[in-house]
C-alpha positions as CSV (number, residue, x, y, z in Angstrom):
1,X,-15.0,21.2,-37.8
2,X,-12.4,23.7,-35.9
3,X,-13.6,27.0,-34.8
4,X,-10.6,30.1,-34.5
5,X,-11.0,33.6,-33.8
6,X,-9.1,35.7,-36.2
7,X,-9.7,39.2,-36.7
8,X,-12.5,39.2,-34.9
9,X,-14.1,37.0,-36.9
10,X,-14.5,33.1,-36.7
11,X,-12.7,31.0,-39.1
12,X,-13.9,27.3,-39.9
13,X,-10.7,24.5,-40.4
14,X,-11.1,21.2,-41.8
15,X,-8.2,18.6,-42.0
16,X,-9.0,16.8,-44.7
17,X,-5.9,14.6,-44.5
18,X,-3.8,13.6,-41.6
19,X,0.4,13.3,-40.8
20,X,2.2,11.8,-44.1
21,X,-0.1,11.4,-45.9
22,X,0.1,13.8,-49.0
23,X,3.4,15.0,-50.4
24,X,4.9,18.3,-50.5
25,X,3.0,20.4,-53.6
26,X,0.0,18.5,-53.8
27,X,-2.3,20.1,-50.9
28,X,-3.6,22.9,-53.3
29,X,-4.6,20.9,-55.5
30,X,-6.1,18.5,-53.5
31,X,-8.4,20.9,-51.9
32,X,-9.3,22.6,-55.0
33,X,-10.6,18.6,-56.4
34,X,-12.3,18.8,-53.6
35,X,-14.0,21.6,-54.1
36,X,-14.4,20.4,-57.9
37,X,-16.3,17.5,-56.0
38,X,-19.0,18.8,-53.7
39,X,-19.3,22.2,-54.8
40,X,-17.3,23.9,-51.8
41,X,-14.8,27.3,-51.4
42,X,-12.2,25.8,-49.0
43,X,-8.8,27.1,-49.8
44,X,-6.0,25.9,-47.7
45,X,-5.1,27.4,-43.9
46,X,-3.5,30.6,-44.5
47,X,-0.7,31.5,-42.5
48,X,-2.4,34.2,-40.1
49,X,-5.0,31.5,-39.4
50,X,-3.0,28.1,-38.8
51,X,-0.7,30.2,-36.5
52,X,-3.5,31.1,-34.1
53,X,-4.8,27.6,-34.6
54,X,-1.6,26.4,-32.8
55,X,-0.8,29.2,-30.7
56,X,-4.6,30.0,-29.1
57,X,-6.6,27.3,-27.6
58,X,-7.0,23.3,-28.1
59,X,-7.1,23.5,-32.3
60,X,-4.0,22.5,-32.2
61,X,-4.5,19.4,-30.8
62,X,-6.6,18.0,-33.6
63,X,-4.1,19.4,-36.3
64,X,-1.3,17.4,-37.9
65,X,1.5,18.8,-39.3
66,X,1.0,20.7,-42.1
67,X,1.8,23.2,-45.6
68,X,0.2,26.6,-45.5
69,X,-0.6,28.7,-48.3
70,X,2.5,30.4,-48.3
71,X,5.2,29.7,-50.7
72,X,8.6,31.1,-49.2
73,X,12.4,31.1,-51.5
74,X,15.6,32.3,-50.1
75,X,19.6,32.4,-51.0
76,X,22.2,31.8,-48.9
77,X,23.4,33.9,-46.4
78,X,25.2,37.0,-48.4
79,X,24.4,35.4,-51.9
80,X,22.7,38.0,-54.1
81,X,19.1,37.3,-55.7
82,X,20.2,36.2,-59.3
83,X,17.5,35.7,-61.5
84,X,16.0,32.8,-60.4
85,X,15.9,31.3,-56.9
86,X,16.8,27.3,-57.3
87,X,16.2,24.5,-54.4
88,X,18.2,21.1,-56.1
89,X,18.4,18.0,-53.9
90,X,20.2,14.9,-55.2
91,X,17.1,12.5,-56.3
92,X,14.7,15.5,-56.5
93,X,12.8,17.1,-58.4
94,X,14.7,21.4,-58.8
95,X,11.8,23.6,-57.2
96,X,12.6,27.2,-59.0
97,X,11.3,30.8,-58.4
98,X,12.0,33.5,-60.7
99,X,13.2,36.3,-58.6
100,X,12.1,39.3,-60.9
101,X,11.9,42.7,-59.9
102,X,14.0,41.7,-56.6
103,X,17.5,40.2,-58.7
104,X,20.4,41.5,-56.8
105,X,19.0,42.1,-53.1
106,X,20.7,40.2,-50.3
107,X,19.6,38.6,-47.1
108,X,16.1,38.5,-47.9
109,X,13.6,36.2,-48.4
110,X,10.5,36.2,-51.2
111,X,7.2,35.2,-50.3
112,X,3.9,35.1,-51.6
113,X,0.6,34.2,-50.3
114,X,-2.7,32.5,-51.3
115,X,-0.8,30.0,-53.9
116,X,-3.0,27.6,-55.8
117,X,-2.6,25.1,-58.1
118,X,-2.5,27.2,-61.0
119,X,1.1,28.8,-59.5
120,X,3.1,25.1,-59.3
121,X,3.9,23.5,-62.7
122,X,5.9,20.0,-62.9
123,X,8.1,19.5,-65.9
124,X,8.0,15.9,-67.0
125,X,9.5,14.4,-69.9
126,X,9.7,18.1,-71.1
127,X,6.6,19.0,-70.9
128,X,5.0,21.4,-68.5
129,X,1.8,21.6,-67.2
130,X,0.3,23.1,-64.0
131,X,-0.9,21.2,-61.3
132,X,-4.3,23.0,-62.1
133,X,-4.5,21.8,-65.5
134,X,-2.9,18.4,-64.5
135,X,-5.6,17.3,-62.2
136,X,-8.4,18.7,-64.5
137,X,-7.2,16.8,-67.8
138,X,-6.0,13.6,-66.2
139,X,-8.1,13.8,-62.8
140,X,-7.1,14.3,-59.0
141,X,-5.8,10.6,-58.0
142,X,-3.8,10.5,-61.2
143,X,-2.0,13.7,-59.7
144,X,-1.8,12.2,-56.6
145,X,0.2,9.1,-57.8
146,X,2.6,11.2,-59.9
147,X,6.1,9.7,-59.4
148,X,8.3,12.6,-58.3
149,X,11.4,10.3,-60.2
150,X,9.7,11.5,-63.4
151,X,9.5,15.0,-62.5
152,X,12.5,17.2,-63.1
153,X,11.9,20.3,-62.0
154,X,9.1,21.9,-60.0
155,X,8.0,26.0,-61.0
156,X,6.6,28.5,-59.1
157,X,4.8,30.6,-61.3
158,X,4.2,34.0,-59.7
159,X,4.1,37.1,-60.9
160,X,6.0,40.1,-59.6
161,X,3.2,41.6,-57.7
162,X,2.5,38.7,-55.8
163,X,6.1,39.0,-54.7
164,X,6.4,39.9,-50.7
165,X,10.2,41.4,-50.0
166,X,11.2,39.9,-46.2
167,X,14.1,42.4,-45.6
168,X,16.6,41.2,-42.9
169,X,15.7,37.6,-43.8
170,X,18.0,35.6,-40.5
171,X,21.2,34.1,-41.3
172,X,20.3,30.9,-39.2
173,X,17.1,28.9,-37.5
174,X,16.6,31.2,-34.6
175,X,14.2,32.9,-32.7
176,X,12.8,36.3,-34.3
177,X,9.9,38.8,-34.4
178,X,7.6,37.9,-37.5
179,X,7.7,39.8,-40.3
180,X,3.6,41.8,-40.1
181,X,2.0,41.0,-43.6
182,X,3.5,37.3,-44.0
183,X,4.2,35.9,-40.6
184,X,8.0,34.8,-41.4
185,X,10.5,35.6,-38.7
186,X,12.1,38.4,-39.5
187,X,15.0,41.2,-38.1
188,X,15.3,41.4,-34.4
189,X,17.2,38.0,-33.2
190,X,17.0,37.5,-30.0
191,X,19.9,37.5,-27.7
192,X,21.2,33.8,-27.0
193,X,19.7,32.1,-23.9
194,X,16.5,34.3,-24.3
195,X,14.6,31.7,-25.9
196,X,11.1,32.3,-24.5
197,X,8.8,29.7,-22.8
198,X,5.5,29.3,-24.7
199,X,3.8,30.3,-21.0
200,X,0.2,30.0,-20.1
201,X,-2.1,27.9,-23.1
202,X,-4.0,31.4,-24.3
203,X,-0.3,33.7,-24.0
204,X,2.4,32.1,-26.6
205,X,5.2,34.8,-27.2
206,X,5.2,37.2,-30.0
207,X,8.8,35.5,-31.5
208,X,8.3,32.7,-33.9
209,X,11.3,30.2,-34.4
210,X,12.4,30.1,-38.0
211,X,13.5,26.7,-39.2
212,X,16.0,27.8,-42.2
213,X,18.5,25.5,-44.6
214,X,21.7,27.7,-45.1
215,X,22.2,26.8,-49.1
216,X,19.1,28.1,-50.9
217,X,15.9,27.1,-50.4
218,X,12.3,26.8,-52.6
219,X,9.2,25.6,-51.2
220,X,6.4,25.9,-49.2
221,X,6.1,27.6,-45.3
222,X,5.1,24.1,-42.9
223,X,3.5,24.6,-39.2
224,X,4.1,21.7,-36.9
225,X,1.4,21.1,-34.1
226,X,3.8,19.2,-32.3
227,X,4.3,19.5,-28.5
228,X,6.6,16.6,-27.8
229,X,9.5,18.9,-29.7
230,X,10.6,22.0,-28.4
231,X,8.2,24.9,-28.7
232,X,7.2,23.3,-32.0
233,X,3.9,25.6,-32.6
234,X,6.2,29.0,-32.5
235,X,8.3,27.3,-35.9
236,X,7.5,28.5,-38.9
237,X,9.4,25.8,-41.1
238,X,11.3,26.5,-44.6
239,X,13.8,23.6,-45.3
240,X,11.2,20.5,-47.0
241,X,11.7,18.4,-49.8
242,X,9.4,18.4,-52.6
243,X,8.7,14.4,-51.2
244,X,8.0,15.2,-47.8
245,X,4.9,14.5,-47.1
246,X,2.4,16.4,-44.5
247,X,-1.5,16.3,-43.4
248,X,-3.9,18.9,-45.4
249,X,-6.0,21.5,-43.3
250,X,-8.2,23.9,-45.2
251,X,-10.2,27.0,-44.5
252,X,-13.9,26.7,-45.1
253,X,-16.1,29.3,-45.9
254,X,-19.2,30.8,-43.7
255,X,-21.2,29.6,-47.0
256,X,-19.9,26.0,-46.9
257,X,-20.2,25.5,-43.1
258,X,-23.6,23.6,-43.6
259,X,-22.6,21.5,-46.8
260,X,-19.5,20.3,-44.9
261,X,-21.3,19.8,-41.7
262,X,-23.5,17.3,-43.6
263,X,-20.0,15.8,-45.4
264,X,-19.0,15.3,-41.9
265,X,-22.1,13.5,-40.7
266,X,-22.3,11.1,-43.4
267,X,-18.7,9.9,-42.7
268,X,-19.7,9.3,-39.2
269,X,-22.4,7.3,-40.0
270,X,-20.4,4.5,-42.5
């Protein structure tokens, strides 16, 4: 179990699966079988959290990387909000947000936070289910083994309130001040060759470096742990395919701490 200091409170983090190992869309509900399972509250890392897990401290050492439970769609550069947001890759899946209330704003992206598996909906064969009710009817490994091939188009199904405008949304992957209530990198671009130096362990910079597609994008914000790449841990990453394929890290609640300690344990001792 990982231990963070956020808000002045501690945070417990579990990584219940490790690099490449589950694809894009299916964290949420993999956590939520899990919690189906034993009886548990873990919800997947929110943003706040997994960034001070890579950016304070050792946690990052033991993370892979990683989605949050952010969910983060974008037009390109100049391209009005029409009234849907769509991410199409040749021999994928479409991954589509409505953009509601927001249709016609510019350079700007939408995000929304604590998704679950009630929000993403595959349509297969031309039916469409949630990955919620998907799991629940034909169990958690079945969802697991979906075959994306099958799959033509991926939904985000969130409401306008749940809707976070990003004004100022950058043009290009660069290094930016994060926007306060969601964490994406936002307005002030730094000046060229004033990239900042990640510093002492316990001071990272305030900037975070935004990792963008320039067509339109759909999908899920990723946090890399990675130290080998560039200032990897400041990247808050938009630009995945619905196959990509990352470790899981959930949150676990004070309640859950001794049930999962005891999970834990019993692993060790196989």
């Amino acid at each position: 179990m990982l231990k963070v200091q956020a808000g002045g409170q501690t945070k417990n983090l579990i990584v219940l699966r490790g690099d490449d190992t589950t694809e894009f869309f299916k964290a949420h509900p993999l956590v939520e079988a899990f919690n189906n399972k034993h009886g548990t509250g873990l919800t997947v890392v929110s943003h706040p959290v997994a960034d001070i897990a890579l950016n304070f401290g050792k946690t990052w050492q033991s993370l892979p990387i990683f989605a949050v439970d952010a969910a983060i769609a974008y037009e390109e550069p100049g391209t009005a909000l029409g009234k849907e947001i769509v991410f199409s890759v040749q021999d994928e899946p479409r991954v589509v947000l409505a953009s509601g209330k927001y249709q016609g704003e510019k350079d700007a992206a939408l995000v929304t936070l604590g998704l679950t598996s009630a929000d993403i909906a595959y349509t297969i064969g031309g039916i469409t289910r949630t990955l919620k009710e998907i799991w629940e009817t034909d169990g958690i490994e079945s969802l697991l083994a979906t075959d994306l091939g099958a799959v033509s188009e991926i939904q985000l199904l969130v409401t306008n309130d749940r809707l976070k405008w990003v004004q100022n949304f950058p043009a290009s992957s660069d290094w930016c001040r994060p926007h306060a209530e969601t964490g994406v990198p936002q307005v002030e671009v730094l000046e060229p060759g004033l990239i900042p130096d990640r510093g002492e362990e316990d001071s990272p910079t305030d900037d975070r470096e935004l990792c963008r597609l320039y067509s339109s994008y759909v999908g899920l914000l990723v946090r890399n742990s990675s130290i080998h790449i560039g200032n990897c841990r400041q990247g808050v990453d938009a630009r995945y395919r619905a196959s990509d394929q990352f470790g899981v890290v959930a949150e676990v609640p004070d309640a859950d701490v001794p049930k999962i300690q005891a999970i834990l344990d019993k692993q060790k001792e196989v």
